[in-house]
Structures are given as structure tokens and as C-alpha cells.
N, C-alpha and C positions, 0 to 999 in steps of 0.2 A: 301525472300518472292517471290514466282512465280508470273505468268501474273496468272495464276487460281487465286489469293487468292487477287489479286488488284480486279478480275472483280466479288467479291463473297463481297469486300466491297462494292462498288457502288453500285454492287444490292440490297444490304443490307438499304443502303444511302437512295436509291431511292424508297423503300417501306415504307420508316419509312415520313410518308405526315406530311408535315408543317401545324400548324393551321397558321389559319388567321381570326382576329374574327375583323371584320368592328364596326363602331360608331352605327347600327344599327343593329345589331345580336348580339346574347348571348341568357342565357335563363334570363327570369325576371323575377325574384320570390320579390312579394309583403309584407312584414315582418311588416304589422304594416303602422305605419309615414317613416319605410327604405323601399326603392327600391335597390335590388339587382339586380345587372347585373352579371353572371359566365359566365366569360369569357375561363376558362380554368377548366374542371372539374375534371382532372387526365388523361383522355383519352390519351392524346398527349403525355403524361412525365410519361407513365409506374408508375404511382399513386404517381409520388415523388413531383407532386405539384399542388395547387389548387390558383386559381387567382378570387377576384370578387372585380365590382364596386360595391362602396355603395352609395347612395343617402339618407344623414339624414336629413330630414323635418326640420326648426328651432321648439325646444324647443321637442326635441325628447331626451326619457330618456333613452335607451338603457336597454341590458340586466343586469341583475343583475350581481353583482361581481362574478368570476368562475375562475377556473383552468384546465387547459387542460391536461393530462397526457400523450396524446401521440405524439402531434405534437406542432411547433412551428409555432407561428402566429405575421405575421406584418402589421402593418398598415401605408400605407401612405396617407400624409393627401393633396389631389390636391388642394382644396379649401375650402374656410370659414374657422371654427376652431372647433376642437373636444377637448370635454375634457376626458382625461385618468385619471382614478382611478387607482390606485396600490395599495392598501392595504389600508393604510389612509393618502395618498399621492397624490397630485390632478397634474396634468401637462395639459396646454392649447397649444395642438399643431396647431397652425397656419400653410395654406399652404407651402410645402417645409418637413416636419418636417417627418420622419420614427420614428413608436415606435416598438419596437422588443419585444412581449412576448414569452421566454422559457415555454417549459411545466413546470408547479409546480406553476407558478407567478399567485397569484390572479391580475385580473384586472376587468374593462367595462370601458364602455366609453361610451359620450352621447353630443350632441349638445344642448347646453344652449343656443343657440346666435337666433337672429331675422332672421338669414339667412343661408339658407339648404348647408349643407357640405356634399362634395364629398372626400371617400376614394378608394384608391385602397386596396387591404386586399389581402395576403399570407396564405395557411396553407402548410406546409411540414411536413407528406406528407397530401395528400389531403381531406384526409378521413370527414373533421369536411364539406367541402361542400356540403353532402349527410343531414347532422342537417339541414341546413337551408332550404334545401326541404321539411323536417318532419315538422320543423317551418312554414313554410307557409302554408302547409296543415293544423296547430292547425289554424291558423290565421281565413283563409278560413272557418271552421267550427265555428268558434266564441268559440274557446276552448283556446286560449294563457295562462292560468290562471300560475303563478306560479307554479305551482305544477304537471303541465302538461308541461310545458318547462324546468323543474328539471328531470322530466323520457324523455325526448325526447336527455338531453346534456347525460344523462350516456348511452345511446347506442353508442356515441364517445369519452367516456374514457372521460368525464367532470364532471365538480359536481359544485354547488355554493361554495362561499369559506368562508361565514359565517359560 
């Protein structure tokens, strides 16, 4: 390797900008009883990944059971406790707790408890954080109905799994 091809990395290094997203910035997208913090929307990582906080209200019932076909999605759970559906399999993830769903996995999940849980959320690649833009925009109009958030998940390769 030449001194050319060391000074064609760096500069290479040194274009590619680090995000940094503060306790105060993101975009906040409203979903109902969830507040959404996107902290990372694909911009940064070349679309191979999408990051958001979520804020679930207690006694928040989440979306219907679904499968993603194209990406993988995890959830970490910071605080309170979320409950994970799996088919007809329930799991109460208490802070600490990562759930990993592959595309194909029916799941939802939903805050039963008195008190509002905070997750971090994955999609690889990014693509399903452009839904919950569409999603809020149904919200915002007063249109969430089921059937209107059934045609918003197949424009990212999703479907309920009923």
C-alpha cells in the first residue's frame, strides 16, 4: 500500500461524519399512548440500520401481531416491562432483557403494567422506520383504524400474521 492509498483512506474516514444524537434531539414521532424518539434513520450506516426510542404509556396495547419479511427487528427493553407476543407465546421482558425478532416471526408487544416503559428498537436494515412516519401521519389524521395500518405495514414488506 502507498502513502497515496493511506491518504485516500483518511480522507475517506474523515467524510464519512459520525452522528451524535443528544438526550434532546432525534425526531419525535407521536404513535398513539407510544412516543417515538429516531435516533438513527439509515442516513449514517448506508440503510443497514435503524435505531429508535420508544415510550409506552402504561396500559398501552401495541400493534397487532405481524411479520416482517424483510428485516430484523430487536427490542431492548431500558425500563419498566414489556410484554412480547410470539405466536401464542407471551414473554414479560423486564429491564435488561433484548428480544430478537427474525423476519418470518409473528410477534407485538404491549405494556400492561401501571407504569410507562421505555425500549430501545433495531430494524436491519432500516427501511420499517420510514412505517412509523406513515404511522403517525394515520394517527395525526384520526385514521389509525386497522385496516389503514394493514396497508401502511405492506409498503415495508409486513403483513398481520392472523
Amino acid at each position: 500500500m502507498t502513502a497515496h492509498d493511506h491518504h485516500n483512506e483518511a480522507a475517506e474516514a474523515a467524510e464519512a461524519a459520525v452522528s451524535v444524537v443528544g438526550p434532546d434531539d432525534g425526531e419525535v414521532l407521536v404513535l398513539g399512548t407510544t412516543t417515538m424518539r429516531v435516533l438513527e434513520d439509515g442516513r449514517t450506516t448506508g440503510h443497514r440500520l435503524g435505531i429508535a426510542e420508544s415510550v409506552l404509556a402504561p396500559h398501552t396495547p401495541g400493534p397487532p401481531q405481524h411479520r416482517h419479511a424483510r428485516h430484523d427487528e430487536g427490542f431492548y427493553v431500558v425500563s419498566g416491562s414489556v410484554r412480547f407476543t410470539v405466536g401464542a407465546d407471551e414473554y414479560d421482558a423486564t429491564a435488561g432483557t433484548l428480544v430478537m425478532v427474525p423476519p418470518g416471526a409473528p410477534h407485538s408487544f404491549a405494556n400492561v403494567t401501571d407504569a410507562p416503559a421505555v425500549m430501545l428498537s433495531t430494524f436491519t436494515p432500516d427501511l420499517y422506520v420510514r412505517y412509523f412516519r406513515d404511522l403517525r401521519d394515520l394517527f395525526a389524521a384520526g385514521e389509525a383504524t386497522p385496516r389503514a395500518n394493514a396497508e401502511v405495514m405492506s409498503r415495508y414488506a409486513t403483513e398481520p400474521a392472523s
